[in-house]
C-alpha positions in Angstrom: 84.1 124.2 118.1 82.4 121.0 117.0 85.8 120.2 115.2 87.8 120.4 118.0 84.9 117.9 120.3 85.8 115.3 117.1 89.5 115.6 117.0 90.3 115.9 120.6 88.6 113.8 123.7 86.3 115.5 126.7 88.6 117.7 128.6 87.6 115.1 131.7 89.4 112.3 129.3 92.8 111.0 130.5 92.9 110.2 126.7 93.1 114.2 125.8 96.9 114.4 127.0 97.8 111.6 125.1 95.7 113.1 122.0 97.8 116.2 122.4 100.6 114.6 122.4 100.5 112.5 119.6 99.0 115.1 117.5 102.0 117.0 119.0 104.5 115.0 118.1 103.3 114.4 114.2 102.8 117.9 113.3 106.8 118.0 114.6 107.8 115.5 112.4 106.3 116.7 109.2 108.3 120.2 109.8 110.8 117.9 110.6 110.5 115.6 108.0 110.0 119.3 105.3 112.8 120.8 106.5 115.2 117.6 105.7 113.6 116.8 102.6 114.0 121.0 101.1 110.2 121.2 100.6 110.4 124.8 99.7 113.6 124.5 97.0 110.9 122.2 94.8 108.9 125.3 94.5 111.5 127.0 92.8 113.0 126.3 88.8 116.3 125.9 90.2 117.8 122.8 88.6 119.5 122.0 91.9 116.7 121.7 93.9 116.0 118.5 91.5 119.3 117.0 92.7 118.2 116.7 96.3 117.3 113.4 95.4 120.9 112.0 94.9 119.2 109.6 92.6 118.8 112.4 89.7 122.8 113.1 89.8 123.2 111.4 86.7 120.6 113.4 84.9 121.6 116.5 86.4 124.8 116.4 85.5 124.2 115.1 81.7 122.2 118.0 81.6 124.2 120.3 82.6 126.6 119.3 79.8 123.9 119.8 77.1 123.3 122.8 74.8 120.1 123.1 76.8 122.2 124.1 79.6 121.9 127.8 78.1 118.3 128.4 77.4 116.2 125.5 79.6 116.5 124.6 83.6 114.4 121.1 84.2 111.1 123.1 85.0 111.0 124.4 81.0 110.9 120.6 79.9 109.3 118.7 82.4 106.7 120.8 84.1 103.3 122.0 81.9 103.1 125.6 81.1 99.5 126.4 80.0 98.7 127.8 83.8 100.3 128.3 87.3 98.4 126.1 89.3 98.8 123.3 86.5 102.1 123.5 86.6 102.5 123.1 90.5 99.8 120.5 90.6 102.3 118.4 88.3 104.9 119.2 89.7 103.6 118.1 93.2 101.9 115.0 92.0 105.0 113.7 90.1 107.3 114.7 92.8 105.5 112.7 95.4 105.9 109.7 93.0 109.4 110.5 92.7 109.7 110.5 96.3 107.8 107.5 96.6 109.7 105.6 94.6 112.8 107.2 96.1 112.0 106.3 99.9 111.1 102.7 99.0 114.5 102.4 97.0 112.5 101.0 93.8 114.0 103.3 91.2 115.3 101.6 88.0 118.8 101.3 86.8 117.4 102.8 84.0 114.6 105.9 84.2 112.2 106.8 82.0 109.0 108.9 81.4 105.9 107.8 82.2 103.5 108.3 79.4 102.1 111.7 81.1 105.5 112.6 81.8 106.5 112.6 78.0 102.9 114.3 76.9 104.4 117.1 78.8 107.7 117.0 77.2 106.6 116.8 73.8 104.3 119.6 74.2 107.2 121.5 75.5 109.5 120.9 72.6 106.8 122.1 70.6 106.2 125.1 72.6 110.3 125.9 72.5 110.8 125.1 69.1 107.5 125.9 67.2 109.5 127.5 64.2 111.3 124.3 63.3 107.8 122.1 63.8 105.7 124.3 61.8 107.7 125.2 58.6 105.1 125.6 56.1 107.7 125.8 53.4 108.4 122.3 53.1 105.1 120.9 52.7 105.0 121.3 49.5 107.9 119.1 48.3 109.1 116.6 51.8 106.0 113.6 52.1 104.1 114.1 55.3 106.1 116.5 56.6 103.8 118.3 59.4 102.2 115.0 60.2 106.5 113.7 61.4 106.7 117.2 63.2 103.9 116.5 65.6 102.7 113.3 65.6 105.6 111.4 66.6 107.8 112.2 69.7 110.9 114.6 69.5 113.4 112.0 71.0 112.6 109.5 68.4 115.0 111.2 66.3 116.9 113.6 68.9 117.7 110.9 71.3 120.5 112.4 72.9 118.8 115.4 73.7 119.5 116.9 76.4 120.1 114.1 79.0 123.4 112.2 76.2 123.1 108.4 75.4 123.6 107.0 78.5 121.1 106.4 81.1 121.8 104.1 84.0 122.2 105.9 87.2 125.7 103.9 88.1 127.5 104.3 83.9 127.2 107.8 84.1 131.8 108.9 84.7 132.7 111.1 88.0 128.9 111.0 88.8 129.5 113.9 92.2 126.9 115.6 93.2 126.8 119.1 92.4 126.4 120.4 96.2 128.1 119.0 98.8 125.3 116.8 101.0 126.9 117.8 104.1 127.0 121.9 104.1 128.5 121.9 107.7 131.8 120.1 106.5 134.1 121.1 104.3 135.0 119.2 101.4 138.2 120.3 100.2 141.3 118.4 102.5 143.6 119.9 104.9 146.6 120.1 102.9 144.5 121.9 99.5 143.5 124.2 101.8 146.7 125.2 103.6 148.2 125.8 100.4 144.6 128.1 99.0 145.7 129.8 102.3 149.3 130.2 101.4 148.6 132.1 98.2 
């Protein structure tokens, strides 16, 4: 009860319909504001959801024509997977950068990791493909082996991996969005669909 006496003014208060309101009116546009933005889909490992940002086309879609396509959505690289709530936490945190960034138009041209962004990765890659980092059997007979496995990053040799060579959001050919942004329209013209129709 003494929460609601500091929040809202004395009942007697011509300030407590105003209050109302206003407190009204925000808690409508944050569901507003969720419900535009797909709150919910960034809670899932669909790869999609990361393309609500029309910004991550590019990236999406030179992902998608990667080997890693098969075995590894965005979520298995560039989330942490030692617990559940460590993974949402970073997932939150880095999203609300991303959307940050996002809403005041300051991404780059070009994107890249931050420095806890590519800890993540790396510890990924190592998680994925812990046969190929820890072969014992060379050792022996290649210098320093172990020590180029995991102390320098994956992409300093696999640079194309999975996202291709080029990484500007505008060089990136036939850059479409996977989803059409407007689900109530339809995309496909009259004429294509007339003949669809026909058939």
């Amino acid at each position: 009860m003494n929460l609601k006496k500091n929040i809202l003014p004395d009942k007697k208060s011509r300030w407590r319909t105003v209050a109302v309101f206003l407190i009204a009116v925000i808690t409508g546009l944050g569901f507003f504001m969720a419900k535009e933005a797909e709150v919910v889909s960034y809670m899932s490992d669909n790869p999609l959801a990361c393309v609500n940002c029309h910004v991550m086309t590019p990236v999406y879609n030179s992902w998608m024509h990667s080997s890693h396509r098969e075995w590894a959505n965005c979520n298995d690289c560039h989330v942490p997977h030692n617990n559940v709530f460590n993974k949402y936490y970073f997932k939150a945190k880095d999203g609300l950068f991303h959307a940050s960034v996002f809403t005041l138009r300051a991404e780059p041209e070009v994107m890249f990791m931050r420095e806890e962004s590519e800890e993540v990765v790396q510890n990924n890659c190592i998680r994925c493909h812990v046969q190929q980092v820890t072969q014992t059997k060379y050792d022996g007979w290649i210098d320093d082996h172990a020590k180029n496995r995991t102390e320098r990053k994956c992409w300093s040799c696999h640079q194309e991996v999975p996202h291709g060579t080029v990484h500007g959001i505008s060089t990136i050919r036939n850059n479409i969005a996977p989803i059409p942004t407007d689900t109530d329209e339809t995309v496909i013209p009259d004429w294509l669909e007339k003949q669809i129709a026909d058939k």
